[in-house]
Every structure is written in C-alpha cells, then in structure tokens.
N, CA, C and O of each residue as an XYZ file, in Angstrom:
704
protein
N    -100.075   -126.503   -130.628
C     -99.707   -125.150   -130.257
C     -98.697   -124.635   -131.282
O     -97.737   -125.356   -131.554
N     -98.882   -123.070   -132.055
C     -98.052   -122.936   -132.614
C     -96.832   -122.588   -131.864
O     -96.763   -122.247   -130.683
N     -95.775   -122.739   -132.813
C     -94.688   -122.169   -132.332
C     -94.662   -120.621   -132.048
O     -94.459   -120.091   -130.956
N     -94.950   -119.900   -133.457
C     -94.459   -118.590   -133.783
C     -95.668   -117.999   -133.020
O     -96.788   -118.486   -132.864
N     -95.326   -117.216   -132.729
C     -96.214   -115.721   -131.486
C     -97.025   -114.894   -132.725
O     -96.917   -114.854   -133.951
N     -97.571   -114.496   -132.091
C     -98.637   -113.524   -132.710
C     -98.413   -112.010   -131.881
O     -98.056   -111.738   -130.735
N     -98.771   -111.271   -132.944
C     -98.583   -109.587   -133.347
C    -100.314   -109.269   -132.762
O    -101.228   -110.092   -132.830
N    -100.396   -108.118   -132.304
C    -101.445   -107.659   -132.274
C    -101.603   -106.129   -132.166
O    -100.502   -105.615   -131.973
N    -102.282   -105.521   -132.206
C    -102.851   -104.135   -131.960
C    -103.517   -103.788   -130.343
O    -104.417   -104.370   -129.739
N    -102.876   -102.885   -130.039
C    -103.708   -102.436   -128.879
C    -104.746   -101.093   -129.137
O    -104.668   -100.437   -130.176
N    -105.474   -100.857   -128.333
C    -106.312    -99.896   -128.700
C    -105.951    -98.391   -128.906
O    -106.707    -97.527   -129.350
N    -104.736    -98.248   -128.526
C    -104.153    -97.061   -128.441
C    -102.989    -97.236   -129.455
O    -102.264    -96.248   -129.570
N    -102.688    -98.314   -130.202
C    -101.519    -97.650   -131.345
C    -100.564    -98.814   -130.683
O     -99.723    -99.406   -131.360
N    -100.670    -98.943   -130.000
C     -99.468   -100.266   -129.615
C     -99.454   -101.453   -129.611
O    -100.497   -101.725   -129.016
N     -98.747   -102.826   -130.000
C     -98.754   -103.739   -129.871
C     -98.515   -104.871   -128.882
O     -97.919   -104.863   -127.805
N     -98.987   -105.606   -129.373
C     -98.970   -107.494   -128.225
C     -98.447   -108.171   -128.575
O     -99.185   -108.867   -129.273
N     -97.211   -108.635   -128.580
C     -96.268   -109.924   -128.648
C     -96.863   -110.668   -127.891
O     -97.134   -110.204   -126.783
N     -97.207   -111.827   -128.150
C     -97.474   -113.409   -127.304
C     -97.413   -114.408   -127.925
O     -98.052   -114.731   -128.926
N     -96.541   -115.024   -127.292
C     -96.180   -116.588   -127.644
C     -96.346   -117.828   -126.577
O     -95.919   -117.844   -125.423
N     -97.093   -118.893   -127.274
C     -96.909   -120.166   -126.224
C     -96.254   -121.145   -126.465
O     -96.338   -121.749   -127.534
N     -95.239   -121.579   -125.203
C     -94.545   -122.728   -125.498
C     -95.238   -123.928   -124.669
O     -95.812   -123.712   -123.602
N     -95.131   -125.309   -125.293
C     -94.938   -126.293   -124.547
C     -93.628   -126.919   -124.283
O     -93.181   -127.743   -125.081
N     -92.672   -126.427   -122.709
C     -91.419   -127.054   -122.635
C     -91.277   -128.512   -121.771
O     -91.732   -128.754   -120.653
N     -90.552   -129.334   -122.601
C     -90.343   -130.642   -122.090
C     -89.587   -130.142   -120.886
O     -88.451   -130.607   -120.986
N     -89.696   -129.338   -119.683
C     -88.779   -129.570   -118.551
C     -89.600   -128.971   -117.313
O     -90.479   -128.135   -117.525
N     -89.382   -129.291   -116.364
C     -90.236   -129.346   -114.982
C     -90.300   -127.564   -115.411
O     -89.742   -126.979   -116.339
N     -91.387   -126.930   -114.120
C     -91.486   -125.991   -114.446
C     -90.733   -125.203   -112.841
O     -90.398   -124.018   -112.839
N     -90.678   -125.518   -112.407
C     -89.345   -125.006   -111.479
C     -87.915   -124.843   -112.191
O     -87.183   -124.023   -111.636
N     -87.357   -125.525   -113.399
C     -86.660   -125.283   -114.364
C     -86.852   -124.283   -114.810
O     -86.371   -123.204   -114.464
N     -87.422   -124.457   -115.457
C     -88.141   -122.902   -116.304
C     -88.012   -122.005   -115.926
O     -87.187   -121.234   -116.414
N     -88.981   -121.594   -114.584
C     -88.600   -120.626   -113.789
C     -87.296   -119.851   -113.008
O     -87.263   -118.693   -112.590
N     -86.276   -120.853   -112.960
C     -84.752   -120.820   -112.722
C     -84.743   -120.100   -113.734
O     -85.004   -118.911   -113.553
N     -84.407   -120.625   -115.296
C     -84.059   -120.160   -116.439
C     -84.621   -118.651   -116.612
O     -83.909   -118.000   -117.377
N     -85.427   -118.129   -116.229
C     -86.085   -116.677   -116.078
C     -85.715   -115.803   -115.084
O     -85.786   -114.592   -115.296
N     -85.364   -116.199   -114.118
C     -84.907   -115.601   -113.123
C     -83.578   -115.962   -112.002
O     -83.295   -115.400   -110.944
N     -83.050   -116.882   -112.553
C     -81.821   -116.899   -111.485
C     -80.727   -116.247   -112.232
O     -80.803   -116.425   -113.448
N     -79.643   -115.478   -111.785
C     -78.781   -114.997   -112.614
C     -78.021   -116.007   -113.029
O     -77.889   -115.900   -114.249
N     -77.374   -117.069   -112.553
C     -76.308   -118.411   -112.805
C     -77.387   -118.685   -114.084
O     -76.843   -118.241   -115.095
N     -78.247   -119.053   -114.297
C     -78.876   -119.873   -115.667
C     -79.360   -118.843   -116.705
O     -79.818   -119.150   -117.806
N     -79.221   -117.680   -116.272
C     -79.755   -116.107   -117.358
C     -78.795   -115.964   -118.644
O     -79.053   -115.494   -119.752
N     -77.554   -116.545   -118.118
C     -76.558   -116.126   -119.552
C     -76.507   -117.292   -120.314
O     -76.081   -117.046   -121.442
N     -76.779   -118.477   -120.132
C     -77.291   -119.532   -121.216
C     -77.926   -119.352   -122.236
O     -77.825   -120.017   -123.267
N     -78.923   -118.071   -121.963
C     -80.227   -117.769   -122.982
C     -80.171   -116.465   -123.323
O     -79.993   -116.354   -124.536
N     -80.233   -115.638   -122.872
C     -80.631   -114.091   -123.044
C     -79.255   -113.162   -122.015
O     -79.388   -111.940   -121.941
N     -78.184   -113.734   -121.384
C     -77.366   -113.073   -120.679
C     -77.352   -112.417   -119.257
O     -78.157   -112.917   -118.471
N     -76.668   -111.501   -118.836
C     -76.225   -111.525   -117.262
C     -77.535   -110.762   -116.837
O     -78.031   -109.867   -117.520
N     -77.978   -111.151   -115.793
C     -79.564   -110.859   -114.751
C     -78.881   -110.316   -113.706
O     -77.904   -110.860   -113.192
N     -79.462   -109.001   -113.274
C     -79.246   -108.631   -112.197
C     -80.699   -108.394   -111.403
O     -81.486   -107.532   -111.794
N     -80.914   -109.057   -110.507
C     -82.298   -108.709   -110.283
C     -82.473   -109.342   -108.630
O     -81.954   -110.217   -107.938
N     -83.722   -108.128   -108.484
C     -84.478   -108.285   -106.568
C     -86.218   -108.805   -107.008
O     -87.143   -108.106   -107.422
N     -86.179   -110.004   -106.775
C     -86.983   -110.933   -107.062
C     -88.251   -110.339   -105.743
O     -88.529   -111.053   -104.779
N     -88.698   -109.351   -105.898
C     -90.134   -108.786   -105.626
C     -90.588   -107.351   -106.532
O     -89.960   -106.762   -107.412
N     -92.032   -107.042   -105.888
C     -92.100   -106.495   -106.243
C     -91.967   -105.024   -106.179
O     -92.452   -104.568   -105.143
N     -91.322   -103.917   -107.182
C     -90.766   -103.083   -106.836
C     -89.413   -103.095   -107.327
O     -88.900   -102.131   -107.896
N     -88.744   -104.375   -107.067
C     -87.102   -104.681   -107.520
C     -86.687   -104.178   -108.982
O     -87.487   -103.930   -109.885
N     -85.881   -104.117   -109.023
C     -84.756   -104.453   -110.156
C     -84.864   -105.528   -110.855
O     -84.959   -106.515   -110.126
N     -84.899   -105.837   -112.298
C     -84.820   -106.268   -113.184
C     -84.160   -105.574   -114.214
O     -84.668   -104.710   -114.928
N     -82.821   -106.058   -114.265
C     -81.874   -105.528   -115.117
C     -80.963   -106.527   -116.090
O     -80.506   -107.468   -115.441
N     -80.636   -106.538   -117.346
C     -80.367   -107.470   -118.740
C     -79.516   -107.212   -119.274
O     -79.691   -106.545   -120.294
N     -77.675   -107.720   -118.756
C     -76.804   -106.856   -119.833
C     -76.855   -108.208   -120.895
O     -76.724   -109.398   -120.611
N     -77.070   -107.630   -122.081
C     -77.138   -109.107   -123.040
C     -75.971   -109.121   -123.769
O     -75.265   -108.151   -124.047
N     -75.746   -110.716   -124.175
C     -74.826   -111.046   -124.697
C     -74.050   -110.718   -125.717
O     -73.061   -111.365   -126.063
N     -74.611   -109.318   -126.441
C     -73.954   -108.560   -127.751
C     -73.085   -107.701   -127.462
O     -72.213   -107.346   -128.254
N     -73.268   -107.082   -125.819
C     -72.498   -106.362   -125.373
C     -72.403   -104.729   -125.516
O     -71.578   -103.856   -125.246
N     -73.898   -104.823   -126.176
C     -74.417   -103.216   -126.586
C     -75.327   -102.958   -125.765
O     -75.483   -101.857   -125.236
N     -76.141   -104.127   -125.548
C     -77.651   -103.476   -124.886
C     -78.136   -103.817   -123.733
O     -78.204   -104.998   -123.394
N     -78.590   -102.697   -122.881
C     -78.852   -103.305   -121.054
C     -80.268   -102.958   -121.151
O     -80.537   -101.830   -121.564
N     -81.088   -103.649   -120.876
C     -82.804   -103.806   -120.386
C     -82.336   -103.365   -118.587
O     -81.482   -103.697   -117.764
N     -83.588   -102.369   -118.693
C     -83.492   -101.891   -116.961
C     -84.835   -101.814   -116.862
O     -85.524   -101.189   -117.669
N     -85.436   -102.650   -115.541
C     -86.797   -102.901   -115.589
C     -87.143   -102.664   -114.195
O     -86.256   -102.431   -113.374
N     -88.654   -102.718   -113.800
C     -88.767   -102.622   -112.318
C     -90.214   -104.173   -112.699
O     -90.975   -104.598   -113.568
N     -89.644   -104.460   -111.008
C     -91.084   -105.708   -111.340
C     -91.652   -105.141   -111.044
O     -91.362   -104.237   -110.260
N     -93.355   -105.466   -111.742
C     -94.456   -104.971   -111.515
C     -95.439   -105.995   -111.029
O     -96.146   -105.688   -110.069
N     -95.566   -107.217   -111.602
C     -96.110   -108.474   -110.485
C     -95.395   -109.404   -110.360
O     -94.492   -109.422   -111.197
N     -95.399   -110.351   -109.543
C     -94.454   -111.637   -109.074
C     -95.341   -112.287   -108.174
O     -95.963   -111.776   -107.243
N     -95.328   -114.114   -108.758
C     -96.231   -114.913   -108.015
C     -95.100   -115.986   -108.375
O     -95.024   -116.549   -109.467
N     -93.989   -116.243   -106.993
C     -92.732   -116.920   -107.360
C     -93.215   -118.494   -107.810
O     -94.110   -119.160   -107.289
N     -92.280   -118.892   -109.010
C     -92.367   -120.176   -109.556
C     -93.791   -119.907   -110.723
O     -94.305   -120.851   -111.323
N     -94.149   -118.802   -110.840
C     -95.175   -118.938   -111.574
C     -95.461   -117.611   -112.704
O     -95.717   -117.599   -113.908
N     -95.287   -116.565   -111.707
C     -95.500   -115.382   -112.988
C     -94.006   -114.430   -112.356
O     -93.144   -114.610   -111.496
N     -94.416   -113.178   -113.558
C     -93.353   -112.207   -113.608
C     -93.623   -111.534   -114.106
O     -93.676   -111.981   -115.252
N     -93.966   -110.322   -114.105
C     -94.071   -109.417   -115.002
C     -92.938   -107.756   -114.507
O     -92.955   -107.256   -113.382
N     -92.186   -107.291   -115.557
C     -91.268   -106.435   -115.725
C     -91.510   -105.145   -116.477
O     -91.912   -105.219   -117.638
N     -91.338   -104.185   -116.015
C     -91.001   -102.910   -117.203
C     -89.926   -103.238   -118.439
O     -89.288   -104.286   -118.337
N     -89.780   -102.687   -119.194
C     -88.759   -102.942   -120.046
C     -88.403   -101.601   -120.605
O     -89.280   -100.786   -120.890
N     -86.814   -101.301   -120.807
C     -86.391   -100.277   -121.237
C     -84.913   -100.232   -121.360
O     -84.031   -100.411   -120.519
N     -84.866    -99.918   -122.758
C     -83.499   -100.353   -123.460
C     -82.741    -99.506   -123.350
O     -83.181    -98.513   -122.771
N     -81.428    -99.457   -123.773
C     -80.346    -97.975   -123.796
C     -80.760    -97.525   -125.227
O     -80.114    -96.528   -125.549
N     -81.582    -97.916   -126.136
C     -81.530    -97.349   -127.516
C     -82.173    -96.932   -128.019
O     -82.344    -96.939   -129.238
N     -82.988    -96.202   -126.831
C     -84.200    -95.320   -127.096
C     -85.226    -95.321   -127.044
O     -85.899    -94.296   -126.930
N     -85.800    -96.789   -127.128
C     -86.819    -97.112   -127.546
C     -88.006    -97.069   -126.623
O     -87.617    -97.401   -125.503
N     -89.229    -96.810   -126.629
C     -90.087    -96.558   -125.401
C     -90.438    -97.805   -124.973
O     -90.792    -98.822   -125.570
N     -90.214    -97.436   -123.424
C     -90.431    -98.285   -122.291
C     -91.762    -98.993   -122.664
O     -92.693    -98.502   -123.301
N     -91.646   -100.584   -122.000
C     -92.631   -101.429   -122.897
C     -92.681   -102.692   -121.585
O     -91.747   -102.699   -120.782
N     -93.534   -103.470   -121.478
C     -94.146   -104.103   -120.319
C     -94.119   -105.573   -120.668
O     -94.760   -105.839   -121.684
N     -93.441   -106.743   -119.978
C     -92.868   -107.796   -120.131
C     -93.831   -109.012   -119.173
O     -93.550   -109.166   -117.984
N     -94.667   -109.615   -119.654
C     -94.649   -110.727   -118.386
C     -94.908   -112.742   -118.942
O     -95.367   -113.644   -119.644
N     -94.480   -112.450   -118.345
C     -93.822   -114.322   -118.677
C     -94.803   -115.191   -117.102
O     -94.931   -114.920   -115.907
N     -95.205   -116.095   -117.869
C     -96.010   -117.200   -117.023
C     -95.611   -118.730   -116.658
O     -95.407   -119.232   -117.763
N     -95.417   -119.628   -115.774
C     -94.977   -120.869   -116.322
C     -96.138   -121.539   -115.345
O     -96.503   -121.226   -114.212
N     -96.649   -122.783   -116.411
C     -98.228   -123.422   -116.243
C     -97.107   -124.943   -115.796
O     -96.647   -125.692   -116.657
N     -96.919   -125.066   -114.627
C     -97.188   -127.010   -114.589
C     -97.745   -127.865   -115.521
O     -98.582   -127.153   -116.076
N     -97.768   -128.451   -115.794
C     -98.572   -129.482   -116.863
C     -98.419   -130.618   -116.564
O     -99.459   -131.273   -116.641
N     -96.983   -131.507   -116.037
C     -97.417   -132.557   -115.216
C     -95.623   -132.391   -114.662
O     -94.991   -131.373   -114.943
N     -95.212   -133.147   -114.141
C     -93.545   -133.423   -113.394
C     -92.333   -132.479   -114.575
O     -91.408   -131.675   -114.464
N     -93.013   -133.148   -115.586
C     -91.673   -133.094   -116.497
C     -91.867   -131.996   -117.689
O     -91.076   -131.731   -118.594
N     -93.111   -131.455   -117.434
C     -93.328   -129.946   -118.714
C     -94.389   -129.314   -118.243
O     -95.139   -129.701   -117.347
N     -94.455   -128.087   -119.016
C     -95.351   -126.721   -118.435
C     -95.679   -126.001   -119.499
O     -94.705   -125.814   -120.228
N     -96.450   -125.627   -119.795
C     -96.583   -124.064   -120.915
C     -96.053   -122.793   -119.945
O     -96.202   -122.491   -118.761
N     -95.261   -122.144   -121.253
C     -94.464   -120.897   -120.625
C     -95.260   -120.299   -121.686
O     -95.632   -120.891   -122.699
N     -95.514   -118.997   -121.365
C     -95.910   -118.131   -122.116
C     -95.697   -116.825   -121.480
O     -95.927   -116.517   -120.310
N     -95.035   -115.825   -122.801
C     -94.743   -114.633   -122.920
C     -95.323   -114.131   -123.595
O     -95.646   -114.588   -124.691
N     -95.838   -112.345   -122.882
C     -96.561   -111.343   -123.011
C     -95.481   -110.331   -123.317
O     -94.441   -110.307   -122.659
N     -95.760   -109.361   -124.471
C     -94.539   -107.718   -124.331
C     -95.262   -107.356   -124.946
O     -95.549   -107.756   -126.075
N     -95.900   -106.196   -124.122
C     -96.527   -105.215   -124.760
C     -95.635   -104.227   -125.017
O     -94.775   -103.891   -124.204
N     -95.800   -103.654   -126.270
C     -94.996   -102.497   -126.862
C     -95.981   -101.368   -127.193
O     -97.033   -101.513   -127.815
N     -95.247    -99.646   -126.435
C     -96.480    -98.929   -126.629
C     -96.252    -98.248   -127.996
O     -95.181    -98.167   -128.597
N     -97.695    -97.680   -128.450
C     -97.773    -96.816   -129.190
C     -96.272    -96.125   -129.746
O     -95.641    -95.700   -128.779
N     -95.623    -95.933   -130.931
C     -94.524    -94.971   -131.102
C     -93.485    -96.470   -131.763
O     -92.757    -96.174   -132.712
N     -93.449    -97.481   -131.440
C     -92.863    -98.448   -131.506
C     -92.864    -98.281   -132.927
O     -93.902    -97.860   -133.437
N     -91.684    -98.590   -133.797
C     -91.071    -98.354   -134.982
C     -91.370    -99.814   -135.757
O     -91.019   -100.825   -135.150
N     -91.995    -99.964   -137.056
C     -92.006   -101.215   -137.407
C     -91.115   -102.552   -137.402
O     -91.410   -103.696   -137.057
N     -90.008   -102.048   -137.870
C     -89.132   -102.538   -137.627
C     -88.616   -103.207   -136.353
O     -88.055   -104.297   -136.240
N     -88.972   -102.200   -135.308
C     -88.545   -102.800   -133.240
C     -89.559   -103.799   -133.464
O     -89.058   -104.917   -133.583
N     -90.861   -103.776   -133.564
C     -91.662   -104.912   -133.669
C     -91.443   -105.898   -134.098
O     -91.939   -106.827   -133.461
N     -90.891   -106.159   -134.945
C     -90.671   -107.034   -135.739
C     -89.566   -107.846   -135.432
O     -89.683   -109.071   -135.429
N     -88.288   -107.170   -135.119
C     -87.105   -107.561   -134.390
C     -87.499   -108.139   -132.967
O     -87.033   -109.175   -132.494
N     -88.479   -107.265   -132.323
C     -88.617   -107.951   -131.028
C     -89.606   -109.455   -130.942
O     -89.652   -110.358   -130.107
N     -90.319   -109.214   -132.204
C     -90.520   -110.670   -132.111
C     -89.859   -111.818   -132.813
O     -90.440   -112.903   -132.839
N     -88.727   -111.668   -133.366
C     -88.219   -112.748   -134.337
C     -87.149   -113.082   -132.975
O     -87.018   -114.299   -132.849
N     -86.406   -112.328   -131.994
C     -85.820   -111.919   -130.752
C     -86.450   -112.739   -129.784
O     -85.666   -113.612   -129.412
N     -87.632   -112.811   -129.191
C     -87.913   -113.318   -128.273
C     -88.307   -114.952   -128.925
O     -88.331   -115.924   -128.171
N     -88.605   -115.071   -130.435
C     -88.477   -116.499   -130.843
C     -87.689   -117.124   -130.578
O     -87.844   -118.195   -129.991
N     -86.357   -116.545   -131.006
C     -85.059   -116.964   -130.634
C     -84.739   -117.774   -128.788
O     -84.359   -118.754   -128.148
N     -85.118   -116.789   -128.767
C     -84.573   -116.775   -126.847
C     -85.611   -118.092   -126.328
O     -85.297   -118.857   -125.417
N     -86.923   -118.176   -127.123
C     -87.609   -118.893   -126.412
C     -87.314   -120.722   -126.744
O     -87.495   -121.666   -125.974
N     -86.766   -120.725   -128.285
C     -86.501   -121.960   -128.158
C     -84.837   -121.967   -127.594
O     -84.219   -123.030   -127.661
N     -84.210   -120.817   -127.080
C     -83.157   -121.415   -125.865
C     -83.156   -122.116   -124.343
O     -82.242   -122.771   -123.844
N     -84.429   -121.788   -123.767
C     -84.822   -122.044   -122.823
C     -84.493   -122.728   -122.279
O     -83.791   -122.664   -121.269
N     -85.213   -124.168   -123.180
C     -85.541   -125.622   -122.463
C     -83.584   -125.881   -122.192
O     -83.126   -126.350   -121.150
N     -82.761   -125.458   -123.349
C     -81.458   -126.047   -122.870
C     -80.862   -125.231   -121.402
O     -80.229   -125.794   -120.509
N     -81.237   -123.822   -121.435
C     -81.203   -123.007   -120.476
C     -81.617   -123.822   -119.135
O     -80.864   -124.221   -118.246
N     -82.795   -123.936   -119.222
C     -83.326   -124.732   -117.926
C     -82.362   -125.768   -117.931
O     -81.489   -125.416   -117.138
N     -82.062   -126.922   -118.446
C     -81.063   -127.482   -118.198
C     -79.486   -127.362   -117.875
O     -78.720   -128.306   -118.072
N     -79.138   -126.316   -117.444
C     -78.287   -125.898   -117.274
C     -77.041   -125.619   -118.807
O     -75.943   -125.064   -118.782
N     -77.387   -125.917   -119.363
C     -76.688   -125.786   -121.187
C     -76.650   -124.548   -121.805
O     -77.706   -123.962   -122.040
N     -75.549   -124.057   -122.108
C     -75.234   -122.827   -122.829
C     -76.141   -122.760   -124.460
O     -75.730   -123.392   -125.433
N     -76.905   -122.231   -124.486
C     -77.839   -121.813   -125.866
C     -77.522   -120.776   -126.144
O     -78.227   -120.477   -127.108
N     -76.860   -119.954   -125.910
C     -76.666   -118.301   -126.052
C     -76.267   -118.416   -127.330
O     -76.878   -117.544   -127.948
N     -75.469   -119.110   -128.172
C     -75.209   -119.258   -129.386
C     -76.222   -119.475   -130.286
O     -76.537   -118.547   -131.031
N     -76.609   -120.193   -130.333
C     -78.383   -120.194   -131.232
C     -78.938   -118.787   -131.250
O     -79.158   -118.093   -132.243
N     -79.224   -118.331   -129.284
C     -80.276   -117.330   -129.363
C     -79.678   -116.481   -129.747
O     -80.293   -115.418   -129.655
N     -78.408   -116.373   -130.296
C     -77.753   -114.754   -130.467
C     -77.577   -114.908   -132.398
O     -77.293   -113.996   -133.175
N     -77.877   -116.462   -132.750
C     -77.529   -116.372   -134.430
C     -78.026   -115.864   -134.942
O     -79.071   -116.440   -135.243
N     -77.889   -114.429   -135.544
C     -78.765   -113.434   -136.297
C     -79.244   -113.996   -137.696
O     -80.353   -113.759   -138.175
N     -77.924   -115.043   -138.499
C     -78.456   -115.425   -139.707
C     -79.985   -116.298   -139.700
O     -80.998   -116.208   -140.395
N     -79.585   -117.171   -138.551
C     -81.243   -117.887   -138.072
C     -82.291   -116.689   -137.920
O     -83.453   -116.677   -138.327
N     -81.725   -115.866   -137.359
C     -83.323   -114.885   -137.473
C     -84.197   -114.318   -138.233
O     -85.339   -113.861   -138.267
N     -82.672   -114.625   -139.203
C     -83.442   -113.482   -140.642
C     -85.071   -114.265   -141.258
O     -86.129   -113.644   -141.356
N     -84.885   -115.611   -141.572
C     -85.970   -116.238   -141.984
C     -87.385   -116.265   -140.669
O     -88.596   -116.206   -140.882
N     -86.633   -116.379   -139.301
C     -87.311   -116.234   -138.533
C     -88.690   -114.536   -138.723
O     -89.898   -114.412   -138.520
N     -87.467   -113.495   -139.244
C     -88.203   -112.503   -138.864
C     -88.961   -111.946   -139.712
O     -89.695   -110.997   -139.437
N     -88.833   -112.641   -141.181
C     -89.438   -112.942   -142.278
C     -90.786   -113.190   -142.009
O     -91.692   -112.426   -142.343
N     -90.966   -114.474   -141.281
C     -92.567   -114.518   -141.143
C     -93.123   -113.744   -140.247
O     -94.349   -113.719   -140.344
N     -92.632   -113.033   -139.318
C     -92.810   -112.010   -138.237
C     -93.344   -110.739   -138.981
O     -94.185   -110.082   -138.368
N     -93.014   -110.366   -140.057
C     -92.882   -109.854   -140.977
C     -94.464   -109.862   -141.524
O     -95.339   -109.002   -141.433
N     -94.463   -110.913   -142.002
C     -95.969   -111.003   -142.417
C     -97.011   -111.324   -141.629
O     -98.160   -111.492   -142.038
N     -96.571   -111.438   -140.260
C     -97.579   -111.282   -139.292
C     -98.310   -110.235   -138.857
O     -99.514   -110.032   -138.704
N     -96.783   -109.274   -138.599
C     -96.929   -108.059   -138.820
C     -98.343   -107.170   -139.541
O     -99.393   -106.607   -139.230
N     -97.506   -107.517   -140.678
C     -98.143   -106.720   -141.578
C    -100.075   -107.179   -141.715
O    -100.969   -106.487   -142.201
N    -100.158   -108.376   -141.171
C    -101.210   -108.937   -140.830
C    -101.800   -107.841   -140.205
O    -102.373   -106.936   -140.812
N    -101.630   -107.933   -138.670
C    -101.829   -107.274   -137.554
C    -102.315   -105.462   -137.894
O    -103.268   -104.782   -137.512
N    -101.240   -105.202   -138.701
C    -101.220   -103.562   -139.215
C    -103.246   -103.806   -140.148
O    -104.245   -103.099   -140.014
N    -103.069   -104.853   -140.833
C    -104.014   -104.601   -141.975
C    -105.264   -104.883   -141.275
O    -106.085   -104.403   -142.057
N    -105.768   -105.249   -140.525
C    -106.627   -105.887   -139.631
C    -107.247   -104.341   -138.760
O    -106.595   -103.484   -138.164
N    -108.516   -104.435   -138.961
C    -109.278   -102.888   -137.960
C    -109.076   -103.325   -136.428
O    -109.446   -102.581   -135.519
C-alpha cells in the first residue's frame, strides 16, 4: 500500500484526496483518535463535536489561526465518518470522510476521502494534501495516547512532502 494519497479530478472541476493507511493499532484506537476530543490534540488539535448525524464537527487546530466547522453527514460509530468541511480562510466548503477497516486485533486500514469542490486554488490542493499526509502518519501515536502534534505541525517536513504532492498534482491536472 502506498503511503502518499492520490489527487484526482471530479467531473465538475473538483478534486479527490484519498489516502490508505495500514495502522499497527486496534481499530477502536483509531477511531478514538478521530473522534474523541481528549486524543484530537495529539494529532490535528481541539475537537468539539456531537457524534451523530446532523452534529457539530468543529477543529480549532494547533497553529492557532484556523477553525474547521463541519456538520456530520454520515456516521456508522467505530467505523465511518463523514463531515462538511469549512475553514475561516475562505476557502469553499469541501466534504471529509474517514473509514476504519478491522484487519485483525491489533491493525485496520484507515482511509481518508476530501473532496474539494470546483474553485479550489492549486496551491489549497496541494497543501491539503501534503496536510493530511502529515496528520495521517500522527495517528498511530495519537491512538496511543502520545502527543504527535509536533511532527504533524513540522512545516519544514512538509515542504518535501508537498513536493511530490506537487507532481501528483500536476499529474491529475494533465490527465482528461
């Protein structure tokens, strides 16, 4: 399984972030790490959220600039999630859903979906996927109760990260 996520085109001008992980940790872990607020600031920062559907899903993150305000749109607890997404920085509202697969006691494939619509700036693309790379190899320490927020927030690590994002990108763009 690769690591790095793939870029795609939607039919209307917008793109598909998706990435699969295989994480060494139960998948009731995992799922903590996504949704409980106590294990949210390990990885990606403070969760405010009403775990159905309809609720609140809200993200003040750890930079201290930017709040994600979301509404759930599906929930199948311990297993899926899917969120609106919408930043303070303008950017158009964009659709989030994260999966976690059992695989046996001790690991699961997690995999994340963000669709970004039409209008999305090359650059947000690109950031949002070198961004959710980041966050995703915080996880597994996340699930373990371990502060990763430092990794997922090291911008110098991203740069090479967003480098190949970059030419995925530009993949994705060149492709009918």
């Amino acid at each position: 399984m690769n690591r790095l996520g793939t870029i795609a085109r939607t039919d209307d001008g917008g793109y598909i972030l998706h990435y699969e992980r295989m994480v060494d940790r139960p998948a009731a872990k995992v799922w903590a790490a996504l949704t409980d607020p106590a294990l949210t600031p390990n990885w990606i920062g403070e969760l405010e959220a009403e775990l159905r559907i309809g609720g609140k899903f809200v993200i003040r993150f750890k930079d201290g600039k930017t709040v994600m305000t979301g509404v759930i749109r599906a929930l199948e607890p311990g297993r899926l999630i899917q969120y609106t997404w919408l930043e303070n920085h303008g950017m158009p509202a964009s659709l989030v859903r994260w999966s976690v697969l059992p695989i046996d006691e001790g690991s699961c494939q997690l995999t994340l979906t963000h669709v970004l619509p039409r209008g999305c700036r090359a650059e947000d693309v690109i950031s949002f996927a070198g961004g959710w790379h980041a966050f995703l190899d915080a996880i597994p320490k996340a699930a373990n109760g371990e502060d990763a927020s430092e990794a997922a927030y090291d911008e110098a690590a991203w740069k090479p990260v967003e480098a190949m994002y970059t030419e995925i990108f530009e993949a994705a763009v060149a492709s009918p």
